[in-house]
VOBA-1610 file (N, C-alpha, C; in pm, whole numbers, padded with zeros to 5 digits, always signed):
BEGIN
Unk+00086-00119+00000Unk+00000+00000+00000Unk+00089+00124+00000Unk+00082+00207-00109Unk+00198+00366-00088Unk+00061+00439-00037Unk+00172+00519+00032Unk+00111+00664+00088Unk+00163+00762+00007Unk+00053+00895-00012Unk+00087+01043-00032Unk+00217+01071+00082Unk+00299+01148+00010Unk+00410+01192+00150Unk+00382+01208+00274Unk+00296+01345+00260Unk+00241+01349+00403Unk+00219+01209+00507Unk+00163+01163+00464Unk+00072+01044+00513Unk+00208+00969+00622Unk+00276+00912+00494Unk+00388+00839+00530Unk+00531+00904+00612Unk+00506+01021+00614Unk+00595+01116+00738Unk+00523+01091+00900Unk+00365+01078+00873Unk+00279+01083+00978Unk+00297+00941+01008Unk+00328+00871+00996Unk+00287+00696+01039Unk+00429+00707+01102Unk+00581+00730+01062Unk+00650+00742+01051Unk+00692+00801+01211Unk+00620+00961+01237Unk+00639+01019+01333Unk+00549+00920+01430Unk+00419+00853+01435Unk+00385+00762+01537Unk+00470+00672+01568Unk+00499+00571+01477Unk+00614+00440+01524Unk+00701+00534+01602Unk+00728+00611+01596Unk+00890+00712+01681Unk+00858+00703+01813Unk+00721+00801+01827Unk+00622+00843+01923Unk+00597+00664+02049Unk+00524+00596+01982Unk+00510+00439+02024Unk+00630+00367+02109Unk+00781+00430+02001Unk+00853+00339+02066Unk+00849+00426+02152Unk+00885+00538+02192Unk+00915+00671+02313Unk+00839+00653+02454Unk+00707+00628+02375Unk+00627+00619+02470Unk+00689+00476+02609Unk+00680+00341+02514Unk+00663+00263+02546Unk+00844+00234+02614Unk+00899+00301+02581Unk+01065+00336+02684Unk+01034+00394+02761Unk+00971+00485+02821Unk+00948+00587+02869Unk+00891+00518+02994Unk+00795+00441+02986Unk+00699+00381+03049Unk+00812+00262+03130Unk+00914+00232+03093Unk+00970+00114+03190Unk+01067+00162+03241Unk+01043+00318+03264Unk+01158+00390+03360Unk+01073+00396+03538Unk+00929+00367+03456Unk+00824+00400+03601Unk+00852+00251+03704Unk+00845+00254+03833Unk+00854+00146+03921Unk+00750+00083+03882Unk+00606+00123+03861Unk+00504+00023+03821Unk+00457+00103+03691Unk+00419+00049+03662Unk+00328+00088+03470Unk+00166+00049+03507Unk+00114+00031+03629Unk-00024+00004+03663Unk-00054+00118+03679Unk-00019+00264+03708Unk-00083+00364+03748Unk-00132+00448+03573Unk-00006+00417+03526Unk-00065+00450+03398Unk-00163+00377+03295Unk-00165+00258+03304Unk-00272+00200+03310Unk-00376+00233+03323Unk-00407+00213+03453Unk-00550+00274+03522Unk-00583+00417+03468Unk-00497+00499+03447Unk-00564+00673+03412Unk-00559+00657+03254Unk-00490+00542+03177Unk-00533+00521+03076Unk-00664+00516+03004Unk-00707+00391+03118Unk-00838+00349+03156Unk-01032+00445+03162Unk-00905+00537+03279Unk-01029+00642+03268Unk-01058+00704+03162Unk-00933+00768+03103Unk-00958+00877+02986Unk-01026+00775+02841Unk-01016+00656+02836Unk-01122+00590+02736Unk-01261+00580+02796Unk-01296+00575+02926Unk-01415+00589+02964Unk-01446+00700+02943Unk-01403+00811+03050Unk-01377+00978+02971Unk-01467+01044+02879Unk-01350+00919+02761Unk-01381+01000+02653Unk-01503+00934+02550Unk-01483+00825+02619Unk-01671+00721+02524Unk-01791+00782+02572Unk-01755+00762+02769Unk-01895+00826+02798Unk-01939+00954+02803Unk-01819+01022+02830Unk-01853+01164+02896Unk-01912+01258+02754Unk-01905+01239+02646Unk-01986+01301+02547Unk-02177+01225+02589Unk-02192+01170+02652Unk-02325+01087+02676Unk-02351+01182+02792Unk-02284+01266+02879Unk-02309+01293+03006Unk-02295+01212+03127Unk-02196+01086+03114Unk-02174+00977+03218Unk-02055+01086+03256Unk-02063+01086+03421Unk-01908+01118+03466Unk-01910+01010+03492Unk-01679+00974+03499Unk-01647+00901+03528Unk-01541+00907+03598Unk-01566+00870+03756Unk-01410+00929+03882Unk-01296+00842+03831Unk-01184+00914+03861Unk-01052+00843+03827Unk-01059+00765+03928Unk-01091+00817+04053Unk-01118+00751+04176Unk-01145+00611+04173Unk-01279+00637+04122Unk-01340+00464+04051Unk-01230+00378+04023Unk-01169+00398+03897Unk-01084+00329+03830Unk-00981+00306+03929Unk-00903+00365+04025Unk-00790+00290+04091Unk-00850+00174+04174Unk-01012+00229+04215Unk-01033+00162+04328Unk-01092-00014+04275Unk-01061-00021+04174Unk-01102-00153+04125Unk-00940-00226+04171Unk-00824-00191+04232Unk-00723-00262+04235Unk-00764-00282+04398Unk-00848-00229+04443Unk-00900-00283+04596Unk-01021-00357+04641Unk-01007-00467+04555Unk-01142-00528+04509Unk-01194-00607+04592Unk-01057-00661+04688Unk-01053-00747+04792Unk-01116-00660+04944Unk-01121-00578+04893Unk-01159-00478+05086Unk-01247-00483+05109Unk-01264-00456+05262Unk-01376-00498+05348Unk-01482-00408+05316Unk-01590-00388+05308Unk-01687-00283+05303Unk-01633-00169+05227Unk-01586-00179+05098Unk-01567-00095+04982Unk-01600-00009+04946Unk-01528+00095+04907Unk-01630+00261+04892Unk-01749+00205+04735Unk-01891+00261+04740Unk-01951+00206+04620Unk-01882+00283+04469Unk-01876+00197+04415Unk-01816+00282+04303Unk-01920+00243+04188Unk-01891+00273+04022Unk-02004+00247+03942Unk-01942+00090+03871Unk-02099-00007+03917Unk-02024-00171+03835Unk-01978-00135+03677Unk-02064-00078+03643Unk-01994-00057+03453Unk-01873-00013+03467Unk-01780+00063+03541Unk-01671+00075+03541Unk-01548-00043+03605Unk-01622-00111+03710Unk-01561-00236+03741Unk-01561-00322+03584Unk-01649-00390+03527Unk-01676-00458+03436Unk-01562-00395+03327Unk-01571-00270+03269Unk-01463-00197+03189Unk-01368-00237+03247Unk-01342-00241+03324Unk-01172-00250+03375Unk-01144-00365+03384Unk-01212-00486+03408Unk-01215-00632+03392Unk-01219-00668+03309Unk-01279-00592+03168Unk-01240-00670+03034Unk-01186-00610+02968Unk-01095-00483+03000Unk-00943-00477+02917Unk-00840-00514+02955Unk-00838-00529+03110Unk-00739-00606+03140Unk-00722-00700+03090Unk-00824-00815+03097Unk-00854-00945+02989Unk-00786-00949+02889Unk-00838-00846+02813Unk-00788-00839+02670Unk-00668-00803+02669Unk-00612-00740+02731Unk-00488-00711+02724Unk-00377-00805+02751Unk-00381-00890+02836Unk-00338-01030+02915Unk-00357-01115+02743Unk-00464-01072+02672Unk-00493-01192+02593Unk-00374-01161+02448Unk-00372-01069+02461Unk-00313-01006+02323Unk-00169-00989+02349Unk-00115-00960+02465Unk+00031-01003+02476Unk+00052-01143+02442Unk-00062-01249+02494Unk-00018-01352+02472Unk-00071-01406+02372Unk-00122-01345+02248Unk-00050-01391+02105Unk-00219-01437+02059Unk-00332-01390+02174Unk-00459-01450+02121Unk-00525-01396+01975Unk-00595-01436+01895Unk-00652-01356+01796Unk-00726-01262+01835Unk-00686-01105+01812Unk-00771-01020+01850Unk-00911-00960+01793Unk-00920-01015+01654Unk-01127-00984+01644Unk-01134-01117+01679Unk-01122-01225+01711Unk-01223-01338+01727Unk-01259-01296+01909Unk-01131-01264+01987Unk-01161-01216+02093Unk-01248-01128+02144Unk-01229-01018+02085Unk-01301-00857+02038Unk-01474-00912+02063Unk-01463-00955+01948Unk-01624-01009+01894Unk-01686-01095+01960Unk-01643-01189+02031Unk-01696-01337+02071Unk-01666-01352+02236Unk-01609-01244+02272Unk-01556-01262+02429Unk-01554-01123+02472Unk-01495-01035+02451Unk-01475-00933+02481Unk-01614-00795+02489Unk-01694-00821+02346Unk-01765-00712+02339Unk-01879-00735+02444Unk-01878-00883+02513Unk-02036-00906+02558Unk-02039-00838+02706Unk-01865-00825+02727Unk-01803-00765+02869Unk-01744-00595+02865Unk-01793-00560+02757Unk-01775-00373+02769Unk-01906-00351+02752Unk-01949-00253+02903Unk-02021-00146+02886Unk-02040-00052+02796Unk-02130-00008+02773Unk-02173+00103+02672Unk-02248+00251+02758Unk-02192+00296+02708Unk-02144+00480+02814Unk-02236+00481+02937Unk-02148+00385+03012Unk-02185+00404+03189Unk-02283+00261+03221Unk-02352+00243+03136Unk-02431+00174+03120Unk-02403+00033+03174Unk-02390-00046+03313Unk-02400-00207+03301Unk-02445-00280+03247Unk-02360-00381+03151Unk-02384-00466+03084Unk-02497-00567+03115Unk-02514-00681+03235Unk-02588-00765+03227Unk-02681-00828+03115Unk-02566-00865+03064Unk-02629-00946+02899Unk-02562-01062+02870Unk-02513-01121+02978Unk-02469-01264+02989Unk-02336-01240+02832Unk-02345-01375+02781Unk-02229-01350+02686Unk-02213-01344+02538Unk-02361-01308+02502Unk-02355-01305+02328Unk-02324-01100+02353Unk-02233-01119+02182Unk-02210-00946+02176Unk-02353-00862+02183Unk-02323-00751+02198Unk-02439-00669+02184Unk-02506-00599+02035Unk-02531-00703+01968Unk-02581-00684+01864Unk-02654-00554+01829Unk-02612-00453+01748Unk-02712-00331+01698Unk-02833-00406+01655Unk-02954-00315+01691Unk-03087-00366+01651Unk-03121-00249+01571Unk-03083-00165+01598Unk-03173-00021+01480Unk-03070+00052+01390Unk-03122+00116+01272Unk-03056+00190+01189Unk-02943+00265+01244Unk-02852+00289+01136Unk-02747+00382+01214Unk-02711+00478+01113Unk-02695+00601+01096Unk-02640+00651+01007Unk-02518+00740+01034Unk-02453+00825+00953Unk-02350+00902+00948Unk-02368+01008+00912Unk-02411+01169+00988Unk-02416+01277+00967Unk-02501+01303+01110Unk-02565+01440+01075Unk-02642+01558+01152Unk-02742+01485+01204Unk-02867+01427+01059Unk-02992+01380+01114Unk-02994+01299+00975Unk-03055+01185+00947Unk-03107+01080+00868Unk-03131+01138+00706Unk-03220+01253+00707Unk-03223+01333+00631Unk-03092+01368+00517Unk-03008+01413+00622Unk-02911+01460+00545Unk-02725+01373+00545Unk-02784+01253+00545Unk-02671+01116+00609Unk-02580+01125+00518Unk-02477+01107+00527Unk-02371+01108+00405Unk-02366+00924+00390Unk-02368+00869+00494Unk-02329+00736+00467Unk-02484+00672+00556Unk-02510+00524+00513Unk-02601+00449+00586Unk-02525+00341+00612Unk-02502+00353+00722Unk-02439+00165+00824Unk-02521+00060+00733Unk-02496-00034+00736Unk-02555-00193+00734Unk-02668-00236+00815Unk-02772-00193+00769Unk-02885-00269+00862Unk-02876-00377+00958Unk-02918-00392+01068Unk-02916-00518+01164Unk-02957-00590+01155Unk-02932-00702+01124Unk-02933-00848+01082Unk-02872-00934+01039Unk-02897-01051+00937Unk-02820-01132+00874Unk-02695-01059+00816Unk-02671-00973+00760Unk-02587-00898+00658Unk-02496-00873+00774Unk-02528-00799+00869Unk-02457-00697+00928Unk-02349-00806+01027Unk-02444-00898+01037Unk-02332-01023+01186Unk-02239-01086+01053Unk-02288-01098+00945Unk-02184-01184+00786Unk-02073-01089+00870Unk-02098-00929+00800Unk-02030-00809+00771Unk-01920-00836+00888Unk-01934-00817+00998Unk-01852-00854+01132Unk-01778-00893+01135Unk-01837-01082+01097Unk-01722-01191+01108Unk-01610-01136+01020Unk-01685-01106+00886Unk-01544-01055+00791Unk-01428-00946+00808Unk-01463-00887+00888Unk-01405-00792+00992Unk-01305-00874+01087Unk-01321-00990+01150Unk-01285-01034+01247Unk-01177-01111+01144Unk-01221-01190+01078Unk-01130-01218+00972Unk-00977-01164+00913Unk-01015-01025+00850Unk-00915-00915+00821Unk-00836-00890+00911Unk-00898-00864+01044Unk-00822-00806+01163Unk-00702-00955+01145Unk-00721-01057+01172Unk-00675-01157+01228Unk-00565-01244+01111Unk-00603-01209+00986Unk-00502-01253+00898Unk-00388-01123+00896Unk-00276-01257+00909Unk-00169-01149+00896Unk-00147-01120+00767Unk-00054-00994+00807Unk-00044-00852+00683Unk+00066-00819+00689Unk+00115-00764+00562Unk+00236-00679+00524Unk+00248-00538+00560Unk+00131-00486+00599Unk+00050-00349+00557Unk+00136-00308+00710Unk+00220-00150+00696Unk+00225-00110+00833Unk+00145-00125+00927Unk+00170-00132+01090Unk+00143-00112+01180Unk+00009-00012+01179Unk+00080+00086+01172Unk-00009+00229+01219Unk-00151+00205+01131Unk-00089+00135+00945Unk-00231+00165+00860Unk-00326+00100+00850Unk-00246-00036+00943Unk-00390-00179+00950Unk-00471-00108+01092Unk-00456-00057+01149Unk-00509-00036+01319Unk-00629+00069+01232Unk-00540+00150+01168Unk-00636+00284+01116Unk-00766+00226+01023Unk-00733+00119+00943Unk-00847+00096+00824Unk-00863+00028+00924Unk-00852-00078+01000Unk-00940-00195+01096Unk-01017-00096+01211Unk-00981+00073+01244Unk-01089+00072+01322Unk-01182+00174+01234Unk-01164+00233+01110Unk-01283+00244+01041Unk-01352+00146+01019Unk-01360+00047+00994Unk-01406-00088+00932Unk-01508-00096+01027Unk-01481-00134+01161Unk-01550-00101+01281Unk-01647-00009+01303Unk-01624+00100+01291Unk-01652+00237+01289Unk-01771+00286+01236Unk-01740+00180+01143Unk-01871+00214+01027Unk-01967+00134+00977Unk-01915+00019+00990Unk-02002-00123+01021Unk-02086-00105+01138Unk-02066-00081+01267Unk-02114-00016+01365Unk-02201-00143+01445Unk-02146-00271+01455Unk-02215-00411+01452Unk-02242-00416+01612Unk-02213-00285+01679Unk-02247-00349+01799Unk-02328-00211+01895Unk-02360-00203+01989Unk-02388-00134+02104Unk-02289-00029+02134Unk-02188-00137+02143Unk-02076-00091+02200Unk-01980-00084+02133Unk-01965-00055+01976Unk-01868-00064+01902Unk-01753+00055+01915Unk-01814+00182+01946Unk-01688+00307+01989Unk-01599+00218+02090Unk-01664+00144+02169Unk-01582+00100+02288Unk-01472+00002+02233Unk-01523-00055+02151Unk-01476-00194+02093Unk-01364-00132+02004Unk-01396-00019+01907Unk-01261+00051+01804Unk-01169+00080+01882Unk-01181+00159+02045Unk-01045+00232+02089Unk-01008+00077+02192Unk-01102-00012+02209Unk-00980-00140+02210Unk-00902-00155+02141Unk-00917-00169+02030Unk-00910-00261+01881Unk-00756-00213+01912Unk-00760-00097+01855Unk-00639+00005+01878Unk-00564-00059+01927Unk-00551-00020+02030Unk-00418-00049+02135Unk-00376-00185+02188Unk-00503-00291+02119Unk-00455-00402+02125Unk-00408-00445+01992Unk-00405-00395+01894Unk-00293-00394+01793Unk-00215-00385+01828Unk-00147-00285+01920Unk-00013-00212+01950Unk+00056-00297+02010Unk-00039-00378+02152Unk+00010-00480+02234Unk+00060-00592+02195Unk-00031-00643+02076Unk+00013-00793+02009Unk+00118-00768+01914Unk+00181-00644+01856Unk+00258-00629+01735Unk+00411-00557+01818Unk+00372-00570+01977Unk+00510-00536+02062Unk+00531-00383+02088Unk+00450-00325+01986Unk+00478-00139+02017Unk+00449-00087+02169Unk+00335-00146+02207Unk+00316-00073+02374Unk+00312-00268+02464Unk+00349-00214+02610Unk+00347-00333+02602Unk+00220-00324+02761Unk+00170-00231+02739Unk-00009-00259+02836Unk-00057-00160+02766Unk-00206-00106+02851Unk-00254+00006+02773Unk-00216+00154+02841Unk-00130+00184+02777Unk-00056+00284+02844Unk-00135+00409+02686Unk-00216+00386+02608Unk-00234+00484+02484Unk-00400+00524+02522Unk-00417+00648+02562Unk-00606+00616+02531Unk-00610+00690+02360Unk-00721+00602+02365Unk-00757+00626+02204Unk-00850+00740+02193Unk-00965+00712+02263Unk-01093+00775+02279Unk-01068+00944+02253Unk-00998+01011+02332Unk-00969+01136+02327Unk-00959+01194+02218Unk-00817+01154+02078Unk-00851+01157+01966Unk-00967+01128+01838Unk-01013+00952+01870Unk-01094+00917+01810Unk-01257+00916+01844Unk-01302+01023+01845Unk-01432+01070+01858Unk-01523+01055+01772Unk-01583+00959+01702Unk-01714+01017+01630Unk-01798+01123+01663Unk-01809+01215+01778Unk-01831+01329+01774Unk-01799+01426+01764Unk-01660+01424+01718Unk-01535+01549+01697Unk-01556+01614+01594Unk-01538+01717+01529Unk-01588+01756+01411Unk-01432+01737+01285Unk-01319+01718+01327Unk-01226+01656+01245Unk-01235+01465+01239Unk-01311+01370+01352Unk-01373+01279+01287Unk-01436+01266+01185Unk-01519+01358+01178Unk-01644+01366+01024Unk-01618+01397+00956Unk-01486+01476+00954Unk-01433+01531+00859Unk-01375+01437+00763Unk-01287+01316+00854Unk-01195+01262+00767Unk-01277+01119+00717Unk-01388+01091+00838Unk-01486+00945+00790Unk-01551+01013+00687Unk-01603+01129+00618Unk-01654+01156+00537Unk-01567+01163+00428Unk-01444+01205+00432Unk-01381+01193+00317Unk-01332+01065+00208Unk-01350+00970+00341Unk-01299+00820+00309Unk-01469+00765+00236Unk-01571+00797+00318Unk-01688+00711+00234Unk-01753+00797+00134Unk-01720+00955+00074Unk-01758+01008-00015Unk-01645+01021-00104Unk-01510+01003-00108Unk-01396+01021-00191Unk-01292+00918-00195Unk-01282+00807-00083Unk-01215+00699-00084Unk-01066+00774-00037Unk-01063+00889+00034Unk-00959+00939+00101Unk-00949+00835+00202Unk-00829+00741+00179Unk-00800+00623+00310Unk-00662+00705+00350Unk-00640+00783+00235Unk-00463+00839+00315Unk-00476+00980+00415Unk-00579+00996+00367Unk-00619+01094+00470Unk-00656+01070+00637Unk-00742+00939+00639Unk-00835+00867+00700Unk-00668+00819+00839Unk-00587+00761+00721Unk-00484+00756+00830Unk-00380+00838+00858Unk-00323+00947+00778Unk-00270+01044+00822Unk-00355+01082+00998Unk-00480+01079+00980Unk-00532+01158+01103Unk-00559+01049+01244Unk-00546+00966+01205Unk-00496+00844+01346Unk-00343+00829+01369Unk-00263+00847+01304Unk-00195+00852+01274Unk-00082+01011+01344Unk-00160+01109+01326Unk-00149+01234+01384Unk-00194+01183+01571Unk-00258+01155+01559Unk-00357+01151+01711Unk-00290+01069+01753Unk-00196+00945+01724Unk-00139+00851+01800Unk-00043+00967+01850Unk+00022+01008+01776Unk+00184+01099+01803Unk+00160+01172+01895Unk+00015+01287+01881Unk+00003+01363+01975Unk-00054+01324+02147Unk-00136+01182+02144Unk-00171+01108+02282Unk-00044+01062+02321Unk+00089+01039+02274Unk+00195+00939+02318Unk+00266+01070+02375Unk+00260+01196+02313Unk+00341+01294+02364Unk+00268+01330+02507Unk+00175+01341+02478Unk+00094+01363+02620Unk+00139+01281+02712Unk+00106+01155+02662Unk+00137+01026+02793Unk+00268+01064+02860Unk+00343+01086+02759Unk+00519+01113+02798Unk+00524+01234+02902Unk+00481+01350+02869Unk+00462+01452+02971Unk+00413+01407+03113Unk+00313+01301+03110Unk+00260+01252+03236Unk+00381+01165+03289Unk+00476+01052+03224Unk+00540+01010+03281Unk+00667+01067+03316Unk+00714+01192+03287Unk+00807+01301+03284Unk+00780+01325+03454Unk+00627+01388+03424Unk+00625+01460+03573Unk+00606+01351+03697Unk+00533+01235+03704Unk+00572+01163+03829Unk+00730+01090+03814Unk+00761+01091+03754Unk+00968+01102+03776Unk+00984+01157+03832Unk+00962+01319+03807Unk+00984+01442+03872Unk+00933+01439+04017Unk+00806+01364+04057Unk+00731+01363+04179Unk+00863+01295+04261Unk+00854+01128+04210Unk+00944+01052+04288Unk+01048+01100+04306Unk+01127+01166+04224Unk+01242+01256+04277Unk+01221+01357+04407Unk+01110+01430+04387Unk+01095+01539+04495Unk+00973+01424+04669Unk+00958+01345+04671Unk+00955+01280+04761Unk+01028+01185+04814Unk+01144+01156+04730Unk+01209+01105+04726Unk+01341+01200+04858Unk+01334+01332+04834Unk+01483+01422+04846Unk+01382+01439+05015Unk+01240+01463+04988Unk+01162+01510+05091Unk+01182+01391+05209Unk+01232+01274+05186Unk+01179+01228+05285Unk+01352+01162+05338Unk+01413+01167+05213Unk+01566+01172+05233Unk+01638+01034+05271Unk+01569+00953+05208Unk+01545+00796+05204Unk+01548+00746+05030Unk+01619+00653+04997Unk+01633+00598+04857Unk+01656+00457+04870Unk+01666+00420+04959Unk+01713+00269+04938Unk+01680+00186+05056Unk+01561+00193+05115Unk+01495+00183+05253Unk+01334+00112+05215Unk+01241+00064+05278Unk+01139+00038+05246Unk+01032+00141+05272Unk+01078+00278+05287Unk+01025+00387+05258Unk+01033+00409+05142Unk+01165+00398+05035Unk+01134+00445+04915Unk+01075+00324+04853Unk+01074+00247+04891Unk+00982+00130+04826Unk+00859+00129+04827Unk+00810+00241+04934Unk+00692+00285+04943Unk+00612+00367+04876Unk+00758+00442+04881Unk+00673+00555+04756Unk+00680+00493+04602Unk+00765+00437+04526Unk+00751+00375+04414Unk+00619+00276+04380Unk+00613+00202+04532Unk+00425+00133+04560Unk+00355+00233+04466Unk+00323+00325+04577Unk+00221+00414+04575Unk+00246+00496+04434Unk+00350+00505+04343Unk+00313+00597+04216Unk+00249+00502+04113Unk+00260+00354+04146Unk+00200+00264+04084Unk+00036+00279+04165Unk+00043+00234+04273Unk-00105+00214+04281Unk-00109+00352+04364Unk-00172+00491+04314Unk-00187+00586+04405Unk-00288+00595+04490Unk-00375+00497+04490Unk-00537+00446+04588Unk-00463+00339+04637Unk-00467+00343+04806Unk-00411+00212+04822Unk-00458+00223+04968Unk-00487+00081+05058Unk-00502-00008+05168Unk-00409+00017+05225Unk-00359-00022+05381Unk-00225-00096+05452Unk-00217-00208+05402Unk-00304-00340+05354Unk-00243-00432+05315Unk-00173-00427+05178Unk-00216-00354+05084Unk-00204-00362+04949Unk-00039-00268+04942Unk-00032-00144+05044Unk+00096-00082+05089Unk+00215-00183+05128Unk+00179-00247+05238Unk+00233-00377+05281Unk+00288-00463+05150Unk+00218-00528+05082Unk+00225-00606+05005Unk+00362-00586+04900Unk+00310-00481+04848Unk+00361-00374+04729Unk+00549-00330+04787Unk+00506-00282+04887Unk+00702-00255+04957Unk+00757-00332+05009Unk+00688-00498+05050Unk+00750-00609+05085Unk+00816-00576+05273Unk+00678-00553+05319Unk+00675-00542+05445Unk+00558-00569+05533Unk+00595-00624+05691Unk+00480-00660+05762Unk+00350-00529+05735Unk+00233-00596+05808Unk+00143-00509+05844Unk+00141-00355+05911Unk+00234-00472+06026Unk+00318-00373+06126Unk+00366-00223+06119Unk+00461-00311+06034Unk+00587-00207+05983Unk+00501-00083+05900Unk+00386-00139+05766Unk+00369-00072+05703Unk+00253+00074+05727Unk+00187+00035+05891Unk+00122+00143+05979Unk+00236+00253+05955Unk+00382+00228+06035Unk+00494+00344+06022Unk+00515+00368+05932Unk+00560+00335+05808Unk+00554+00402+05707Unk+00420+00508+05667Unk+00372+00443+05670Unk+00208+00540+05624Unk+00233+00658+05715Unk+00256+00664+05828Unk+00249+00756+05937Unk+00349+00870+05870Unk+00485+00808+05886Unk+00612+00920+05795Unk+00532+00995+05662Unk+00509+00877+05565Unk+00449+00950+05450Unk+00360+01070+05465Unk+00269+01048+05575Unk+00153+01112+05612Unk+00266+01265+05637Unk+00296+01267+05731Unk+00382+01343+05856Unk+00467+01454+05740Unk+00538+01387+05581Unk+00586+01431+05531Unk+00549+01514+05379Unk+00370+01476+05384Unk+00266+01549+05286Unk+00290+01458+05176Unk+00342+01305+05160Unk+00348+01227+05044Unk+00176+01139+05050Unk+00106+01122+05139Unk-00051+01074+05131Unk-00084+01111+05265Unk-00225+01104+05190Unk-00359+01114+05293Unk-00461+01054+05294Unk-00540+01019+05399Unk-00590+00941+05409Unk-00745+01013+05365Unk-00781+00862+05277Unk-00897+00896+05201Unk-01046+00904+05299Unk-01160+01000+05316Unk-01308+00957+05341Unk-01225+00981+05542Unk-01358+00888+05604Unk-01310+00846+05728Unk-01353+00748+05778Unk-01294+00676+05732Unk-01304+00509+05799Unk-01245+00477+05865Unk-01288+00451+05983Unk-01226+00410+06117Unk-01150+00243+06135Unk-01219+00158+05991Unk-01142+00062+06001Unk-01096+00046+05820Unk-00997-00025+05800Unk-00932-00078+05636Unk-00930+00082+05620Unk-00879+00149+05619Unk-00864+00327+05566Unk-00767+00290+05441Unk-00817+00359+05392Unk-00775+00409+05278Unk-00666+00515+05228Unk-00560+00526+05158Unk-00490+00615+05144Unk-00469+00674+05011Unk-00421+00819+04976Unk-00417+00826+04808Unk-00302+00935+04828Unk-00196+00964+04714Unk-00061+01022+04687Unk-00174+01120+04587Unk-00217+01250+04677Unk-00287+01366+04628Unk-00191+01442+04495Unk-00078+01432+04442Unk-00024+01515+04390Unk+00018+01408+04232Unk+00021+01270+04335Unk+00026+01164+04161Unk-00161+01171+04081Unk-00216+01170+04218Unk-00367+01164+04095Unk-00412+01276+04070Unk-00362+01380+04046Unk-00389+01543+04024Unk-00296+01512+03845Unk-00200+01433+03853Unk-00142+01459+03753Unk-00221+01332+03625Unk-00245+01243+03715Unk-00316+01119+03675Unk-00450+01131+03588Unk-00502+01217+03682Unk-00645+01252+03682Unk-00679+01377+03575Unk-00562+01407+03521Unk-00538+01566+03408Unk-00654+01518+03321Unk-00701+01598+03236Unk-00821+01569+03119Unk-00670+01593+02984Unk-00529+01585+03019Unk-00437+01659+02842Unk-00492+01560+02773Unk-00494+01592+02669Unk-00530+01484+02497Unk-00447+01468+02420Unk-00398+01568+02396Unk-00247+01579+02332Unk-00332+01697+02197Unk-00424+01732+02188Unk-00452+01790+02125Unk-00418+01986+02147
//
């Protein structure tokens, strides 16, 4: 497949971006914190055009799943976070990603906020879908729901799954139009900014989900419509990926800025507490990974008693590195106020 120049400068500057990112990311003591705020900003950015908020809060607190009388958080966001992890676990390890996507995965993503409880067939579209303003004035008509549209799918699942010559960056880009516009599910926005980054995972470029997609790839953005319209009224595909393509580079630069500044954190709690090689600083490296955290899960994480890990918490406390979350008199809760301020940012890279 050739690209227009442009195009192929842009794919070019992502692979750069990808590897950067994904170096960048194994300088951190844990790669779970980025993860998780990964996490949010695809919820973020699926639901929050619906009017779902979604706490970052939520999202760490699914790594405390085991605690006693649990703060309530929202199940559609537990469930989200249970089936990308999944998928992600699945796609490092070499699984086919549309047979997964389609047949396992979609029946376990929520659709904007929304709990699933639909046992395990996908969530099949039942009504028309179109592409524009209002019906009236549609530039494109989806595939009706039915026989055609579940064919349409599999063949989708197909493409995704035979291997290709075709760059990196340009199979992710046409495989999540394909998606996009087929529109075979409920939950298919959810299902494209998977798709994504579990390309990235199975082809070695990122190695968790350290990329949110959602932020860039909006079907409600008005440079989305811009470029899905160009591709189904002009067959602009180099356009179509120039602009995923753009949006990878600019989310990876973002990500990088986020992992820039908690470096910068661990350094300055690091000097603050004047400890580097102690199970205090093992504490704090815990905590930039999981910044919601238990005494046991603290404990666990710095490879220390129960005991021990009360005093630590206490120093940390004493030295403005956490505080203790709500007021629970028993299992308390703790959070590193200055990692989820940075965690919790809305940047896009836009």
């Amino acid at each position: 497949m050739e690209f227009r120049t442009e195009t192929a400068k842009a794919v070019a500057r992502a692979d750069h971006m990808l590897g950067r990112l994904d170096e960048a990311a194994t300088r951190l003591p844990e790669r779970g914190a980025l993860v998780r705020a990964t996490q949010w900003r695809e919820l973020a950015g699926s639901w929050g055009a619906d009017g779902t908020e979604v706490s970052v809060r939520d999202v760490f607190l699914q790594d405390l799943r085991g605690l006693r009388n649990p703060p309530v958080t929202d199940p559609a966001v537990a469930e989200y976070v249970a089936a990308a992890d999944d998928a992600a676990r699945r796609a490092r390890a070499g699984e086919a990603i549309g047979v997964m996507l389609l047949r396992r995965t979609a029946a376990r993503l929520p659709t904007s906020g929304t709990s699933t409880e639909r046992g395990t067939d996908p969530p099949w579209r039942t009504t028309d879908r179109w592409f524009g303003a209002r019906p009236s004035s549609a530039y494109l008509l989806a595939v009706p729901p039915g026989a055609e549209l579940r064919t349409a799918a599999e063949q989708w699942v197909a493409w995704v799954d035979c291997p290709s010559d075709m760059p990196l960056i340009a199979k992710l880009a046409l495989g999540a139009y394909q998606i996009l516009t087929l529109a075979p599910l409920d939950n298919s926005e959810e299902v494209a900014n998977l798709y994504v980054v579990l390309e990235l995972i199975r082809a070695g470029a990122l190695r968790d989900q350290i990329l949110p997609v959602s932020p860039w790839l909006a079907p409600r953005s008005a440079p989305y419509h811009i470029r899905h319209r160009a591709v189904a009224e002009d067959g602009d595909l180099d356009g179509w990926i120039a602009f995923v393509a753009e949006g990878i580079a600019r989310l990876c630069r973002a990500q990088l800025n986020i992992v820039d500044t908690v470096e910068e954190l661990r350094e300055e709690f690091l000097d603050r507490l004047g400890r580097r090689n102690d199970s205090l600083a093992r504490a704090v490296n815990a905590l930039l990974g999981t910044p919601v955290a238990d005494q046991a899960l603290i404990a666990e994480r710095s490879g220390v008693s129960l005991r021990h890990s009360h005093d630590l918490i206490k120093r940390l406390r004493i030295h403005g590195v956490v505080r203790e979350m709500g007021q629970r008199k028993q299992h308390k809760l703790h959070e590193v106020p200055a990692v989820m301020r940075v965690l919790g940012s809305a940047e896009d890279g836009a």
